[in-house]
Backbone bond lengths (Angstrom), bond angles and torsions (degrees), N, CA, C in turn:
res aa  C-N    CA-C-N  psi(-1)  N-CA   C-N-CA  omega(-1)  CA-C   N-CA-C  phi
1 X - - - 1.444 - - 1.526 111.85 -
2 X 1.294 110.50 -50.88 1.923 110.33 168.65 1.498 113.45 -46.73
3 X 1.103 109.21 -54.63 1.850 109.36 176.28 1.495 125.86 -56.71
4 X 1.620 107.02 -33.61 1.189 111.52 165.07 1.567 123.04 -72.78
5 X 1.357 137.81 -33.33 1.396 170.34 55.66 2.181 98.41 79.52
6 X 1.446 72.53 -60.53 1.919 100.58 -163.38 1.394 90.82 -72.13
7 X 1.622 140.06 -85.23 0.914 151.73 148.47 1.474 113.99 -0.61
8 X 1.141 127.69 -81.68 1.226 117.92 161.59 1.691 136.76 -17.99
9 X 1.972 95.38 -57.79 1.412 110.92 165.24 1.579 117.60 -43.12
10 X 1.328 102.63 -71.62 1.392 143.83 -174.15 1.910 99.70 -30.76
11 X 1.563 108.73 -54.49 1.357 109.53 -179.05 1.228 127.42 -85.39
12 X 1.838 100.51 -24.40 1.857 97.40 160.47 1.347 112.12 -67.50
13 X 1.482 125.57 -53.33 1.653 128.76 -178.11 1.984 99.84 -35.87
14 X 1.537 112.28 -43.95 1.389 97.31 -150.00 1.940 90.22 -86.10
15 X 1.216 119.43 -49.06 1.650 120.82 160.13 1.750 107.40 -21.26
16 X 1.442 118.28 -86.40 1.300 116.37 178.88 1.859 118.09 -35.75
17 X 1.357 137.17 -76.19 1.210 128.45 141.21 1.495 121.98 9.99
18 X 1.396 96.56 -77.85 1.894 106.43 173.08 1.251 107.92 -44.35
19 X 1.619 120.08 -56.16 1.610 111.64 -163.83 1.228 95.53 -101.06
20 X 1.438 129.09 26.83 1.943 105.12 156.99 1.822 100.39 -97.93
21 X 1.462 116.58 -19.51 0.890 109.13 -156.19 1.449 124.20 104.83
22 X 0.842 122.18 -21.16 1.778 145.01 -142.54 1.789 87.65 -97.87
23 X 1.627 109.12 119.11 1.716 118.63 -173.52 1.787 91.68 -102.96
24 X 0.837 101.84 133.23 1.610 117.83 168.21 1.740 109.66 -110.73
25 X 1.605 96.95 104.02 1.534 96.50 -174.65 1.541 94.26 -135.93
26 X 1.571 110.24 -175.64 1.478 134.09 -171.62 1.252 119.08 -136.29
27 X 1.236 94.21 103.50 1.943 87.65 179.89 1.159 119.68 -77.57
28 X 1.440 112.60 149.40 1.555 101.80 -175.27 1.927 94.46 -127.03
29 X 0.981 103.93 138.99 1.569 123.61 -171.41 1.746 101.89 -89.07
30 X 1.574 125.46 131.43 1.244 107.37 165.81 1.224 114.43 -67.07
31 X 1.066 120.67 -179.94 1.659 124.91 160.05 1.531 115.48 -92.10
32 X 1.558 113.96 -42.00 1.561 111.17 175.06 1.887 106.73 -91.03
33 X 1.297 102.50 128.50 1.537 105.56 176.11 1.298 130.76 -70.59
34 X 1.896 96.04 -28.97 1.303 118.48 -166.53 0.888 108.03 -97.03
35 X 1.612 165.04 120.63 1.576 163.12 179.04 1.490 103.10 -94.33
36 X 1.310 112.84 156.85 1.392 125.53 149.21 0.937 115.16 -123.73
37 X 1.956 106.11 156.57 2.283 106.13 -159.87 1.629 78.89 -97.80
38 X 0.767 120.76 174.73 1.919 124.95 142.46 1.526 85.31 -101.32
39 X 1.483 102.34 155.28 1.210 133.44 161.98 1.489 123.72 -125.71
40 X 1.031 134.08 76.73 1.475 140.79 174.13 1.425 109.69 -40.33
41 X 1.564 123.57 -2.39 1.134 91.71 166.71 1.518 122.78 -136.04
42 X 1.501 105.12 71.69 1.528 133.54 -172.25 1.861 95.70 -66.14
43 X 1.379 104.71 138.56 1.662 93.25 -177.30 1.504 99.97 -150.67
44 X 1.345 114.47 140.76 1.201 109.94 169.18 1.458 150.98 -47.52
45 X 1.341 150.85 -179.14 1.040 105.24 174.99 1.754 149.07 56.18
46 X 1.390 104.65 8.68 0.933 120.73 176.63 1.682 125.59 -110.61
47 X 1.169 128.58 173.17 1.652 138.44 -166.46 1.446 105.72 -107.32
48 X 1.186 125.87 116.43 1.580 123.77 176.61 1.473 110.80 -140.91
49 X 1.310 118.34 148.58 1.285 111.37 173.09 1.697 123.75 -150.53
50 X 1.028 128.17 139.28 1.594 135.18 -142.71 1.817 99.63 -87.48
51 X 1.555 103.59 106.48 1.817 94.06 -179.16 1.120 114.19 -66.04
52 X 1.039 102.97 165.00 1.926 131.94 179.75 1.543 86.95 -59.66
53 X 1.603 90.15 145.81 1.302 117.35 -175.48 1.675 124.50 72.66
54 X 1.115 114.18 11.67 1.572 134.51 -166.17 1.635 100.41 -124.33
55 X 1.869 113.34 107.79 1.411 110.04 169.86 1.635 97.16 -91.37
56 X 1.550 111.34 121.21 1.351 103.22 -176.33 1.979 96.77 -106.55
57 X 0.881 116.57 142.83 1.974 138.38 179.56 1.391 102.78 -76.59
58 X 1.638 116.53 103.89 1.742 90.41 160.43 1.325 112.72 -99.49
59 X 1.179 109.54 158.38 1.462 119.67 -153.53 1.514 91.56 -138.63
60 X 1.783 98.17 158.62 1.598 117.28 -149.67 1.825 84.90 -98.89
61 X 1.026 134.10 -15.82 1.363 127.48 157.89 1.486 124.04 -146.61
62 X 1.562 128.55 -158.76 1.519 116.85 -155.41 1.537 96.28 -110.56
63 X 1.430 92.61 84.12 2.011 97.00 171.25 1.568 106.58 158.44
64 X 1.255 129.41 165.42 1.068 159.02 -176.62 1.177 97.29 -67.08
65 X 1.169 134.84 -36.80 1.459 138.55 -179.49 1.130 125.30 -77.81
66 X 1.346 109.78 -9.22 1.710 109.82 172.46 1.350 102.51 -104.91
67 X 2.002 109.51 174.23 1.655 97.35 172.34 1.115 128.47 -101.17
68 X 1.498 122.03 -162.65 1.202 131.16 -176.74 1.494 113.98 -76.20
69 X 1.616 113.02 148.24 1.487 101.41 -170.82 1.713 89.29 -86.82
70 X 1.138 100.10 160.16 1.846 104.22 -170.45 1.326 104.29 -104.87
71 X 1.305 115.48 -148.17 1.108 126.55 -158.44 1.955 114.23 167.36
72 X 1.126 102.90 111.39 1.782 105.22 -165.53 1.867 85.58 -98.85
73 X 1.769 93.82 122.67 1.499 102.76 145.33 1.359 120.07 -155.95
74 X 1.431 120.04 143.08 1.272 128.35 -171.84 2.132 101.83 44.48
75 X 0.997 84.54 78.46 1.659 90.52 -179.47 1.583 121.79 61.41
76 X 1.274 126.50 -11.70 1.715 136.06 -142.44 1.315 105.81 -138.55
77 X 1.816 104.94 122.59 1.545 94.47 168.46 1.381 135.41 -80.22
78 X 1.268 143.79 150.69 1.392 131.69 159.91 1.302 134.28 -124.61
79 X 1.596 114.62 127.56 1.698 105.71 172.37 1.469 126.20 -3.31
80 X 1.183 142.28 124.28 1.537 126.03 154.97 1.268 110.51 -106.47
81 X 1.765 123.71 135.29 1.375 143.89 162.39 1.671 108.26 -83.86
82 X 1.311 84.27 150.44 1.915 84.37 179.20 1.718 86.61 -89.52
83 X 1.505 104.76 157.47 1.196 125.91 -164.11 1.573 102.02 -78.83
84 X 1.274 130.70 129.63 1.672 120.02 -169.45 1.622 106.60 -96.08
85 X 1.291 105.25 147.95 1.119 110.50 -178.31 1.949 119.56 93.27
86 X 1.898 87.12 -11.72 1.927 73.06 168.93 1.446 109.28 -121.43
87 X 1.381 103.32 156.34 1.468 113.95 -170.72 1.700 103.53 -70.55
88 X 1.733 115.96 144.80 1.344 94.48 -173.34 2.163 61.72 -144.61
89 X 1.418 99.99 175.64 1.715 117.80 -145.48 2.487 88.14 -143.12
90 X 1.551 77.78 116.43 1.584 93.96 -166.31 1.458 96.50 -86.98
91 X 1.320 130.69 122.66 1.257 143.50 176.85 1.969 118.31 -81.05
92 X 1.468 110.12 -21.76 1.530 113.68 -159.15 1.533 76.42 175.60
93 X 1.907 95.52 134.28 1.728 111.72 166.53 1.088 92.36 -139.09
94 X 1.167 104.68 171.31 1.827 133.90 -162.59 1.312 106.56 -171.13
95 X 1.684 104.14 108.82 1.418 103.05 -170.27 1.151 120.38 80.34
96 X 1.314 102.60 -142.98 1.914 112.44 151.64 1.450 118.21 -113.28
97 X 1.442 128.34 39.58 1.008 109.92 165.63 1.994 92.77 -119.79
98 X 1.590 108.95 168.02 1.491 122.08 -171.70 2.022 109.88 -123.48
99 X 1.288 98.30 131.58 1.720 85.84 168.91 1.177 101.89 -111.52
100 X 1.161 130.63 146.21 1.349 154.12 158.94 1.754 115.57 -106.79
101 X 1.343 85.93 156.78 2.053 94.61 165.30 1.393 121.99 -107.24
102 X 1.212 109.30 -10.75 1.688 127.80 -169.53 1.642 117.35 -118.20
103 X 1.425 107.58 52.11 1.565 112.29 -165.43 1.489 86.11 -94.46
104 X 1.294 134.19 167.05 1.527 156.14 147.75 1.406 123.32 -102.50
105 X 1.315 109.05 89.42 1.522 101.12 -177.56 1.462 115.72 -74.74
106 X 1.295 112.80 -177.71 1.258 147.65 -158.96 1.738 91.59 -75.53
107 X 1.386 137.12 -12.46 1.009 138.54 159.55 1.315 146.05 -76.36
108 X 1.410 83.69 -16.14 1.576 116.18 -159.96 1.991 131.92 86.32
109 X 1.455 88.95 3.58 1.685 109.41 -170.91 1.636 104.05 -96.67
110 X 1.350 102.15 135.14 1.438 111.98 164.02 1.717 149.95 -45.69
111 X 0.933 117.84 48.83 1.479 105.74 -151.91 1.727 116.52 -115.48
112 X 1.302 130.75 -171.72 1.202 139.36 -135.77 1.479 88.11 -143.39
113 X 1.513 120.12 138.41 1.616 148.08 128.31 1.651 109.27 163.69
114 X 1.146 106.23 -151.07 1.256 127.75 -143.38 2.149 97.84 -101.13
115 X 1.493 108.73 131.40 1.322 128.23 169.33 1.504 122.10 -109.02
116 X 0.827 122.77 143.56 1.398 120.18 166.42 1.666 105.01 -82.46
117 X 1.891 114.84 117.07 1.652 94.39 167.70 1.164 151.41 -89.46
118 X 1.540 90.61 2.47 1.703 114.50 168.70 1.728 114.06 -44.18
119 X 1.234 105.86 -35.71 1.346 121.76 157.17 1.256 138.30 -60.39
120 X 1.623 107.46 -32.66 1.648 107.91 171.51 1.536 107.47 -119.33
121 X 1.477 98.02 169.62 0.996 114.99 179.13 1.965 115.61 -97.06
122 X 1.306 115.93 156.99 1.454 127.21 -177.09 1.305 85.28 -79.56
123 X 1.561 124.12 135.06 1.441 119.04 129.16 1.194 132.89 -119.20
């Protein structure tokens, strides 16, 4: 009799619902805020540049798996970011990442390797 009871409940609760109109849902929150598009159409020879608010890694080849290009000061190496906001010109891509020779780091110094462009934008 309880099971039948429940059931009973169960189909007026979901009937009433139906005829108020009234949606009973669950939001679900991503966990990453930030997305990346792929763009299939990464091309050589082209102008891109890393927006504001974006620390982008240049890296000594095309992946996560290689390292960071460094940087010697006062005895000590450090990460370099490409400088945001300037246009730097992709010589050879692979995948989606681009190498260039004309990057601007985060130092203000000129230097050469590999970006991911999921990160930048074409201009």
């Amino acid at each position: 009799m309880k099971n039948v009871l429940k059931k009973v409940s169960a189909i007026a609760l979901a009937f009433t619902l139906l005829g108020s109109g009234t949606a009973v849902a669950k939001n679900v929150n991503p966990k990453l805020i930030n997305t990346i598009t792929a763009n299939a159409d990464y091309s050589t020879n082209s102008t891109y540049y890393v927006p504001s608010g974006t620390n982008l890694y240049i890296r000594t080849g095309p992946g996560t798996s290689y390292g960071h290009v460094q940087i010697k000061y006062k005895n000590r190496y450090y990460n370099t970011f490409v400088m945001q906001n300037r246009t730097f010109n992709v010589i050879h891509v692979q995948g989606n990442w681009g190498y260039s020779t004309n990057l601007v780091n985060d130092w203000g110094r000129k230097t050469s390797g590999w970006v991911s462009l999921g990160y930048c934008r074409y201009y």
